[in-house]
N, C-alpha and C positions, 0 to 999 in steps of 0.2 A: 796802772796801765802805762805804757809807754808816753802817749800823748802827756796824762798830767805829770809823768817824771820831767818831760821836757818843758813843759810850762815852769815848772818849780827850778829846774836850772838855771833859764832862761832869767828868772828872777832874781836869785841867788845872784849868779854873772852881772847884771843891773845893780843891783844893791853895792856889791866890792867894788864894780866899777865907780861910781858914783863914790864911795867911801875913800878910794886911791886918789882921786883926784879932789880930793877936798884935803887931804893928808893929814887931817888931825885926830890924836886919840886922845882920852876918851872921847865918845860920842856920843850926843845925844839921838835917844830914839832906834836903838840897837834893835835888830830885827835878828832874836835869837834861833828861830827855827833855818837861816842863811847857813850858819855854822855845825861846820861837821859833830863837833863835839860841846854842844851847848854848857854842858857843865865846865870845860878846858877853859872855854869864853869869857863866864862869869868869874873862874878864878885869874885867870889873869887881868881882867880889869880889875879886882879887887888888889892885886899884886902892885899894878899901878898908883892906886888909893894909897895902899900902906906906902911907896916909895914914895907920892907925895907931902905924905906926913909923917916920914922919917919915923914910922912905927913897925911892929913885926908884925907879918900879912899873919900868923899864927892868934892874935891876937882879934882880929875884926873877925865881920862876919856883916853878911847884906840886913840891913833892914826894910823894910819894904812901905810906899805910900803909895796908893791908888789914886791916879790924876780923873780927871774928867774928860781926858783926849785919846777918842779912840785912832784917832790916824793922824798923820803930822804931815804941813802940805809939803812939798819937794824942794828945796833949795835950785835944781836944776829944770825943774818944770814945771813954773809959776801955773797956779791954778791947779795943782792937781795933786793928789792925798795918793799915798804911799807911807806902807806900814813900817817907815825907816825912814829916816834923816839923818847925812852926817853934819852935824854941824860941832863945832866945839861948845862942849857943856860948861856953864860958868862952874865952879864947887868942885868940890868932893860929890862924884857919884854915876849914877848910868841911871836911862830912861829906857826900859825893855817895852817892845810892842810887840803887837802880832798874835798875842795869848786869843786862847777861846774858853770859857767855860763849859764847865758840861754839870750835871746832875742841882743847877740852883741859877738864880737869877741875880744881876747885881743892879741894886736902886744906887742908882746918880744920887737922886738927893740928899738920902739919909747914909751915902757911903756905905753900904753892908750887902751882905748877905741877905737876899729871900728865897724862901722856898718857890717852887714853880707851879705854875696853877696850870692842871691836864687839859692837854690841847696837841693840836694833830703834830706841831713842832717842837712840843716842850719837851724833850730829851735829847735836841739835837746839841750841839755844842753851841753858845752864844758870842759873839765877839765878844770881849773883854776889853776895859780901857789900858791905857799903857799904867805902867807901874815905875814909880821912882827908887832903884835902891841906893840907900845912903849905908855907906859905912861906920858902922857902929862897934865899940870895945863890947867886944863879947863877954866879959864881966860883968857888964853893966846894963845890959839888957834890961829893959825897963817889961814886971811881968805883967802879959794882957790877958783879958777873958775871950778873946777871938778865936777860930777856927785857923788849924795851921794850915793852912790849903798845899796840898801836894803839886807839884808843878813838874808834870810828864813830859818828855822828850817823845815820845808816842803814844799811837791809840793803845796799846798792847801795853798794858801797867803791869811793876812789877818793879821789885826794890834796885835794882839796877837801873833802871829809865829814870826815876827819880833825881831831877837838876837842882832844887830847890825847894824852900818849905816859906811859902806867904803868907803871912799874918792877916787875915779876912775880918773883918769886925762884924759882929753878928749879936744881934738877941736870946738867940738861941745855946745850950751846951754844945761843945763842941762835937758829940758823938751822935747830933742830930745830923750833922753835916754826914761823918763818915758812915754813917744807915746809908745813906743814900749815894755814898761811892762822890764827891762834889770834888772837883780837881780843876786843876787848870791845865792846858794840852799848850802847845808851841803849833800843833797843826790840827783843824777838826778830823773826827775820825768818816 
């Protein structure tokens, strides 16, 4: 509807502004659903990574750490949480927010993957906390038994929306996850 397009702009416009005037990239705390082309996004901060380490961007590829922080407080409005912060990142790397889960639940404690136990909201999508990608030699990929979580640019899934593939740690095989469709969205549906 009209109203939440303009809500969502309205935020978007907030976000860059708030980013221009901080003037540093990378950032920490990247609020990917802002950007038109989320996938464009993620490869030019990767672009950035390789030029800081005088490597070929052909060569890396994100790896992914799940933090404990689902919002990060405002550098420009003490007191108050916003799914975005520019501020300059120490390292090699980006902090993405804003994700939601949809078809599982994610335990803080034991970092992973759970399944959802039936209740009048459990299929709605779940905030998710921010995610740290570090840049990694894509040779070297260290191999996990995790779930590769799909990370949608939309409700509407489909091998083009696809931005990104996050490494989820889980007990379970991985094709327990994909029965039940588990993804991560940039916006709930």
């Amino acid at each position: 509807d009209l109203g939440g397009f303009l809500t969502s702009m309205s935020r978007r416009v907030e976000y860059f502004r708030e980013w221009a005037l901080c003037g540093e990239f990378p950032v920490v705390g990247v609020w990917l659903s802002a950007f038109f082309s989320p996938r464009a996004a993620l490869d030019a901060m990767l672009l950035c990574c390789a030029r800081a380490t005088e490597v070929s961007v052909e060569s890396l590829e994100w790896s992914a750490d799940v933090t404990s922080l689902y919002s990060l407080p405002s550098p420009q409005k003490p007191g108050q949480d916003v799914p975005a912060m520019p501020l300059p990142f120490p390292g090699n790397g980006v902090l993405i927010c804003g994700l939601h889960l949809e078809g599982a639940l994610w335990d803080l404690d034991s970092k992973q993957l759970t399944e959802i136990v039936a209740s009048e909201n459990a299929f709605q999508a779940q905030p998710f906390p921010a995610i740290r990608l570090s840049p990694i030699d894509a040779e070297s990929r260290p191999g996990t038994e995790g779930y590769r979580c799909p990370v949608y640019g939309a409700c509407k899934r489909g091998c083009g929306s696809v931005i990104l593939g996050v490494e989820l740690a889980t007990t379970r095989p991985p094709s327990f996850w994909v029965q039940r469709g588990v993804a991560l969205l940039l916006s709930p549906c």
